[in-house]
C-alpha positions in Angstrom: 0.0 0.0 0.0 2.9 2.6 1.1 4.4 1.2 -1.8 1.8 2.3 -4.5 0.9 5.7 -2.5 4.9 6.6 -3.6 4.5 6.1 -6.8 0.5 8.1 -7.0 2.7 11.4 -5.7 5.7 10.9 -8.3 3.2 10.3 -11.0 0.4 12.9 -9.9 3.8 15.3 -9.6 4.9 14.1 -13.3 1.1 14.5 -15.0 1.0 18.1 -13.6 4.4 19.3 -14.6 4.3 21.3 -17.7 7.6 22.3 -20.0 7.3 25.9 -21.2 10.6 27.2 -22.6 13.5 26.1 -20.7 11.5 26.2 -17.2 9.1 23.6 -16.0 5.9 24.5 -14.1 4.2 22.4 -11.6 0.9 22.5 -10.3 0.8 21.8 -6.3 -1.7 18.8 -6.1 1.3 16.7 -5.3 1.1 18.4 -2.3 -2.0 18.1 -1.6 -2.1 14.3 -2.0 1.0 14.1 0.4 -1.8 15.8 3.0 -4.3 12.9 2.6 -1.9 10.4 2.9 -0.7 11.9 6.5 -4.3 12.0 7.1 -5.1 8.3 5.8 -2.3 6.8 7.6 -3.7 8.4 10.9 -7.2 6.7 10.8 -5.6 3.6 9.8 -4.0 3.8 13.0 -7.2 4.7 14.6 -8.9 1.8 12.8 -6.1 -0.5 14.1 -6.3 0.4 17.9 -9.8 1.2 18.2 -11.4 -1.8 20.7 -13.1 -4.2 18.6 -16.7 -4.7 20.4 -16.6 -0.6 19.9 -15.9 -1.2 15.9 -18.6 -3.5 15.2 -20.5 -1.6 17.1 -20.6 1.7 14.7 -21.0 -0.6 11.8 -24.6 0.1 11.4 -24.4 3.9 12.2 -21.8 4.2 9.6 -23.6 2.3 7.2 -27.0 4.8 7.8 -24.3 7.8 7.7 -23.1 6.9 4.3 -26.7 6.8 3.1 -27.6 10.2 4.6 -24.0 11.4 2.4 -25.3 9.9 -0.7 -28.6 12.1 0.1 -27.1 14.9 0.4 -24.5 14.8 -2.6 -27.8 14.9 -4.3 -28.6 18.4 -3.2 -24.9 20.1 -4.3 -24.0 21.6 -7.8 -23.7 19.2 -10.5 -20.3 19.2 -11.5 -19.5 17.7 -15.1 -23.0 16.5 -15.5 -23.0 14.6 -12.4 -23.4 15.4 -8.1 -20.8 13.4 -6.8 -19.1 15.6 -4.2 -19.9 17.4 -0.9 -18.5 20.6 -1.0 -16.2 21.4 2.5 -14.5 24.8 1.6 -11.5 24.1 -0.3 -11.9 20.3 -0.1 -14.6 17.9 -2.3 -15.6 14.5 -0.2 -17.3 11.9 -2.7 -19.1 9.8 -0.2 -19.7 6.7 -3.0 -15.9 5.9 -1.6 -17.0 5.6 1.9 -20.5 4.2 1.3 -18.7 1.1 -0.8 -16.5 0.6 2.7 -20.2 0.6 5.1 -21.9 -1.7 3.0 -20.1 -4.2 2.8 -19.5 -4.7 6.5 -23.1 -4.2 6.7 -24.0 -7.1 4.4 -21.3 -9.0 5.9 -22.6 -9.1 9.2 -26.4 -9.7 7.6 -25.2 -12.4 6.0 -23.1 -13.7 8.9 -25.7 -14.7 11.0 -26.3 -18.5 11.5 -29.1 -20.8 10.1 -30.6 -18.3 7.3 -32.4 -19.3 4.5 -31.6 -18.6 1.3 -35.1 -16.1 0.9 -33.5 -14.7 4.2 -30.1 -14.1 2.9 -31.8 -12.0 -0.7 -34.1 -10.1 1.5 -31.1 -8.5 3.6 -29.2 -8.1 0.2 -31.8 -6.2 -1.2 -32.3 -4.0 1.7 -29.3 -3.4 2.8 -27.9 -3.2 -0.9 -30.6 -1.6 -2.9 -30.8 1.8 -1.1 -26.9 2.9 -1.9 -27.3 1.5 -5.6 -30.3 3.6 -6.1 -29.0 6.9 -4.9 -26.0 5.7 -6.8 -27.9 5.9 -9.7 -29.4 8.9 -9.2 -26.4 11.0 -8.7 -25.7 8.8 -11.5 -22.4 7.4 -10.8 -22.4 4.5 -13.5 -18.9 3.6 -12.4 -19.4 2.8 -8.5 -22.7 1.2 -9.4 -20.7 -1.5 -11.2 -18.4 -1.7 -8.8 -21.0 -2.3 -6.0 -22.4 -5.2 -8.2 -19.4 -6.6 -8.3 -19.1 -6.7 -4.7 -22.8 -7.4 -4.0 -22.0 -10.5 -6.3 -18.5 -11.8 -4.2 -19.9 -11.6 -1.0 -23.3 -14.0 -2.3 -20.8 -16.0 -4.1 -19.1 -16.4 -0.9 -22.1 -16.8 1.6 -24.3 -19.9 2.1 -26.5 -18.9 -1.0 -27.9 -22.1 -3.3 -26.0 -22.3 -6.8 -29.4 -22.0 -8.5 -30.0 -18.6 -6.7 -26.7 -17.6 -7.4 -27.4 -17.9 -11.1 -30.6 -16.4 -11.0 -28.9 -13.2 -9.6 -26.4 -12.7 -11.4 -28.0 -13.9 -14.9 -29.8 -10.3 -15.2 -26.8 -8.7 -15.5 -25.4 -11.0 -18.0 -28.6 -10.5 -20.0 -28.0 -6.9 -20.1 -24.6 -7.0 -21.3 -25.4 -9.3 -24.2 -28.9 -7.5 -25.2 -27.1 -5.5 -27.6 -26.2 -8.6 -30.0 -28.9 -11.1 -30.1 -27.0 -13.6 -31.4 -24.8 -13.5 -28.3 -27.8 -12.7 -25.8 -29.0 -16.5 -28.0 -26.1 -18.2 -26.7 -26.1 -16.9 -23.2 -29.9 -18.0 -23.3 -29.1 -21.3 -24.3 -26.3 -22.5 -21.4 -28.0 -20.9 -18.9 -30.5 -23.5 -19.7 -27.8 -25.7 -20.6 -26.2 -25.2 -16.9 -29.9 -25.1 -15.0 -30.3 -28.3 -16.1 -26.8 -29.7 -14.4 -28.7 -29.0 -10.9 -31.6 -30.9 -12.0 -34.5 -28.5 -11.4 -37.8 -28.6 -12.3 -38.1 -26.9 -16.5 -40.8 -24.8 -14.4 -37.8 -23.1 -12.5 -35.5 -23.1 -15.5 -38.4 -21.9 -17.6 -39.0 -18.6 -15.1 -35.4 -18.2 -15.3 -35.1 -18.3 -19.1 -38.3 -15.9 -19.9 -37.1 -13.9 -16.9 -33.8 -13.0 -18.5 -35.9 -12.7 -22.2 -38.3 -10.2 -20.6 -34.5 -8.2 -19.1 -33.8 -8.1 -22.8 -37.2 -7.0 -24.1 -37.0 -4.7 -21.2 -33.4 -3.2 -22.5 -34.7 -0.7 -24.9 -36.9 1.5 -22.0 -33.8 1.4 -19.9 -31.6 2.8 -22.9 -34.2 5.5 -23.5 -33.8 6.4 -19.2 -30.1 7.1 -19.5 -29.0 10.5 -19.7 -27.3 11.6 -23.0 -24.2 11.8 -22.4 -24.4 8.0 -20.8 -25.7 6.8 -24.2 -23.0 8.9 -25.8 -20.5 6.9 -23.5 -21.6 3.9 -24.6 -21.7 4.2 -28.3 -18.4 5.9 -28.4 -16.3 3.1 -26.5 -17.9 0.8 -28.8 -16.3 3.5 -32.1 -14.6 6.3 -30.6 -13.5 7.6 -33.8 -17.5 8.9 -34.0 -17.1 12.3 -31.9 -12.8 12.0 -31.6 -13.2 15.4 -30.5 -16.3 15.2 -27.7 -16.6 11.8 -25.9 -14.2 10.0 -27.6 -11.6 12.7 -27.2 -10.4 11.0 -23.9 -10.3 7.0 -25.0 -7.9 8.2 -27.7 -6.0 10.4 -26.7 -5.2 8.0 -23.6 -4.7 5.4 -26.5 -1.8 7.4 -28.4 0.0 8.1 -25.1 -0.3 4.7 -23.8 1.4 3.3 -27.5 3.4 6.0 -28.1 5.3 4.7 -24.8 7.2 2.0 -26.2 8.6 -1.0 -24.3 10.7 1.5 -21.9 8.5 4.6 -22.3 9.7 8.7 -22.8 11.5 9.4 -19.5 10.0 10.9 -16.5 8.5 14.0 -16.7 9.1 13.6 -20.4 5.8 12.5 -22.1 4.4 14.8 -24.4 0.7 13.8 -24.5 0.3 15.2 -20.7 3.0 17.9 -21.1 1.3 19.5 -24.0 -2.3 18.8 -22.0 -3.7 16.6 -25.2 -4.9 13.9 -22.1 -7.8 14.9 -20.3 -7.8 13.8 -16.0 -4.1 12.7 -16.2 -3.9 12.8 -12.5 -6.9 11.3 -11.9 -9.0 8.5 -14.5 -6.0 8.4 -16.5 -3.1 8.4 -14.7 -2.2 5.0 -16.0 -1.8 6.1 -19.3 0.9 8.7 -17.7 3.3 6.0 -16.7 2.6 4.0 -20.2 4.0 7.2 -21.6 6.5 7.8 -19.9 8.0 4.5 -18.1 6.3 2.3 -21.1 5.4 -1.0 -21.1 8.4 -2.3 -18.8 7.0 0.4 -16.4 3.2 -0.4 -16.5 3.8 -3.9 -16.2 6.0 -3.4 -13.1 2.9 -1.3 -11.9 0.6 -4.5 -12.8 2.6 -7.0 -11.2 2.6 -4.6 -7.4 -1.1 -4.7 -7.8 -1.3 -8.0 -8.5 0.9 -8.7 -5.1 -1.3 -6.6 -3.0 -4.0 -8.3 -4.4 -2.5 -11.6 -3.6 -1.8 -10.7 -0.1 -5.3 -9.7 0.3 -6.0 -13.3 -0.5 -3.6 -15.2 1.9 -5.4 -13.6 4.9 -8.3 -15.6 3.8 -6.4 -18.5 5.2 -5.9 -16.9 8.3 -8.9 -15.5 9.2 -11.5 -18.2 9.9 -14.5 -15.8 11.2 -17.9 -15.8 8.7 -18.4 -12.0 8.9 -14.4 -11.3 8.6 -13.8 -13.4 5.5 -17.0 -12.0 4.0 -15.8 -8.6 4.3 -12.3 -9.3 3.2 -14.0 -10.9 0.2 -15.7 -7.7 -0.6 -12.6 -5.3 0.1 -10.8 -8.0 -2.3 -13.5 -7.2 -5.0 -13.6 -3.8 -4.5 -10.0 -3.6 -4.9 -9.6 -6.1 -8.0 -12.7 -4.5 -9.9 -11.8 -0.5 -9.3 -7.9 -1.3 -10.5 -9.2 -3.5 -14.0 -12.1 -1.5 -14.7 -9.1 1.4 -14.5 -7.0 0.1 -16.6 -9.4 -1.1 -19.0 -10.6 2.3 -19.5 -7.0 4.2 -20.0 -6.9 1.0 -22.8 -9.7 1.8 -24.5 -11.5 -1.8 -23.5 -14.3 -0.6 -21.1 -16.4 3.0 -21.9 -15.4 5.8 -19.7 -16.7 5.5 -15.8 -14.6 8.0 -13.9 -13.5 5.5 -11.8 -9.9 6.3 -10.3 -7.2 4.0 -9.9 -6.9 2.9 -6.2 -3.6 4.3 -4.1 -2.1 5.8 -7.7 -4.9 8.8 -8.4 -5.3 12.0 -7.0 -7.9 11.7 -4.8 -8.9 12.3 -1.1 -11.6 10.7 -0.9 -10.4 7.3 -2.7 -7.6 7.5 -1.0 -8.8 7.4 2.7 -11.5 5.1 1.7 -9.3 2.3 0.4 -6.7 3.2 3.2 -9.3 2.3 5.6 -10.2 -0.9 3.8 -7.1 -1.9 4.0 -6.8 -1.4 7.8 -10.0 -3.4 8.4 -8.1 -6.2 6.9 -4.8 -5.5 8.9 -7.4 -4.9 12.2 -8.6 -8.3 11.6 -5.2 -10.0 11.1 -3.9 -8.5 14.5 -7.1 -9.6 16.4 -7.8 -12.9 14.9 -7.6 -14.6 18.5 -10.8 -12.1 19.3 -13.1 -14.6 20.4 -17.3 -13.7 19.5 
C-alpha cells in the first residue's frame, strides 16, 4: 500500500508538470495528495487500535451515515453533469468511496448470522444493498454502481447462498450486457438453460429463469431511453470512438496514443508529451495509467501491474488466516472492491471498457479514494492483529 501511495505522488507530480521554454511548471496537487496520505495513515492507526466490540459496534451507524451522504450529494452543484461531491471549503468528499466501505460490512454481518435461508439471505441483500445503488444511480455514478455489483456478487458468491439462486442473480446482468447482440444474448440464453439443467431443477424453474432474462432483454430498450445523453453517448463511443474524436471520444484516444506512443521502456520521467502538452484529459486522476505507459512504457506499466497484483495476492492469503464468517465476508468484498476498481481502471485508460470516472486505487489524485481504500485496508490489517478475538 505505502508502496503504490509513492508512486501516486511521483506520478500525480509528473502528470501536472508542464515544460514551457526552458523552465518547468508544476501544479501543487502533489502536495496536496502528500496531505491525505498523512491523514489516511492516521485513521488507519485509529482503525487498528480502536477496541473491537466498539468497531462493530458503529458498523450500522456508519452504514446509515453513508446513506444520509449519498442524500445529500444529491442536493450540491452538478459538476461535469453529475453530483458526486460534498463541498467542504477548499476540499470535495465523494461519499460513494466511503458508502462502498459501510456496505459491505453491513451485508457481511447480515449475512453472517447462523441458520438463514436462502429467501432470508436476498431479502437482507436487497435492503441493505438496494438503497446505496439507487442513490448511486441517481447521482448517477455508473462507475461505482458497477463496482457495487461486483461486490454485491463476491460476498453471495461467498455466503451460504444455493447455486441455483446464485445464477438467478447474477444472470440479469449478464442478460443486459449481451442485449445488444442477439446472437450473443442467444447463446447466453441457451447455457443458462444448458447449466440449470446440471442442478436438475424442475423446467418450471428453468423456464421462469429463461423468460425472466428474455423479458431483461425485451425490457433493454426503456432502460436505454432512461439514461441520460451523455451515458448513451458513452456507450456508443467506447464501442467506435473515432464517431465524436473530439467530444466523448476525445479522452479513450488520446489515452490510447500516449499509452502506444510509450514503447517497451517509455519517454522518461516528466518527459511525455501527451500530458505535457495537455492533449490527455484527468491525467492525474482517470487516466493516470496512461501517464506512466508514456512515460515508463510497457516495462513500467507492467511493473505497476505486477505490485497490484501482489497486494491483491496478499489480500488473498489472509483468507487462510482468518477463519470468522463475517471477517472473510468482508475481506471478500474489500478484495472485489480492490480487484474490480484497478481493471475497470486500466481497462478504460486501454480503451477496453467505456469511460466511468472510476480512479485508480492508491495511484490517483484523490482524497476521498484514498482514505476510503486506506481504511479498507486497515479493516483487513485490524482483523489479522485480532484474529484470536473470540465472539
Amino acid at each position: 500500500m505505502l508502496i503504490l501511495m509513492t508512486i501516486g505522488v511521483i506520478i500525480i507530480y509528473s502528470a501536472l508538470t508542464f515544460q514551457i521554454g526552458e523552465e518547468r511548471h508544476t501544479s501543487n496537487e502533489y502536495l496536496k495528495q502528500l496531505t491525505w496520505i498523512v491523514i489516511s495513515l492516521i485513521f488507519f492507526l485509529i482503525i487498528i487500535l480502536i477496541p473491537y466490540p466498539l468497531f462493530d459496534l458503529i458498523i450500522i451507524p456508519a452504514y446509515f451515515v453513508g446513506l444520509a451522504m449519498l442524500l445529500i450529494v444529491l442536493s450540491m452543484p452538478q459538476i461535469k453533469g453529475a453530483t458526486r461531491w460534498i463541498m467542504l471549503g477548499p476540499f470535495q468528499l465523494q461519499p460513494a468511496e466511503f458508502a462502498k466501505i459501510t456496505t459491505i460490512l453491513l451485508l457481511a454481518k447480515a449475512l453472517a448470522k447462523p441458520y438463514i435461508t436462502d429467501m432470508q439471505i436476498l431479502v437482507r441483500l436487497v435492503v441493505i444493498g438496494a438503497p446505496p445503488i439507487l442513490l448511486l444511480l441517481l447521482q448517477p455514478d455508473l462507475g461505482s454502481t458497477v463496482i457495487f455489483g461486483a461486490i454485491i456478487f463476491a460476498i453471495l458468491a461467498f455466503s451460504d447462498l444455493s447455486d441455483y439462486w446464485l445464477i438467478l442473480t447474477i444472470s440479469p446482468f449478464i442478460a443486459i450486457a449481451t442485449s445488444f447482440y442477439i446472437p450473443a444474448f442467444i447463446v447466453f440464453i441457451i447455457l443458462l438453460i444448458l447449466v440449470l439443467n446440471r442442478f436438475n431443477l424442475a423446467w418450471i424453474t428453468i423456464g421462469f429463469t429463461a423468460v425472466f432474462n428474455i423479458f431483461i432483454f425485451f425490457l433493454m430498450p426503456f432502460i436505454w431511453n432512461g439514461l441520460k445523453e451523455y451515458q448513451q453517448n458513452r456507450i456508443l463511443t467506447f464501442l467506435d470512438p473515432t464517431r465524436d474524436p473530439l467530444g466523448s471520444g476525445y479522452q479513450a484516444i488520446q489515452s490510447r496514443i500516449a499509452i502506444g506512443s510509450g514503447l517497451f521502456q517509455g519517454k522518461g520521467f516528466l518527459e511525455g508529451t501527451q500530458k505535457s502538452l495537455n492533449f490527455l484529459p484527468e491525467r492525474h486522476t482517470d487516466f493516470v495509467f496512461s501517464v506512466i505507459a508514456e512515460e515508463f512504457g510497457f516495462l513500467g506499466s507492467m511493473i505497476l501491474i505486477f505490485i497490484f497484483y501482489f497486494f491483491i495476492y496478499r489480500l488473498i492469503r489472509s483468507l487462510k488466516v482468518i477463519s470468522d464468517k463475517e471477517q472473510r465476508l468482508v475481506i471478500m468484498g474489500i478484495i472485489t472492491l480492490f480487484a474490480s476498481q484497478i481493471t475497470i481502471n486500466i481497462a478504460i485508460n486501454l480503451g477496453i471498457f467505456p469511460t466511468t470516472g472510476l480512479p485508480l486505487p492508491f495511484v490517483s489524485y484523490g482524497g476521498s479514494s484514498l482514505l476510503a481504500n486506506t481504511i479498507a485496508v486497515a479493516i483487513i490489517m485490524k482483523y489479522l492483529t485480532e484474529k484470536s478475538f473470540i465472539r
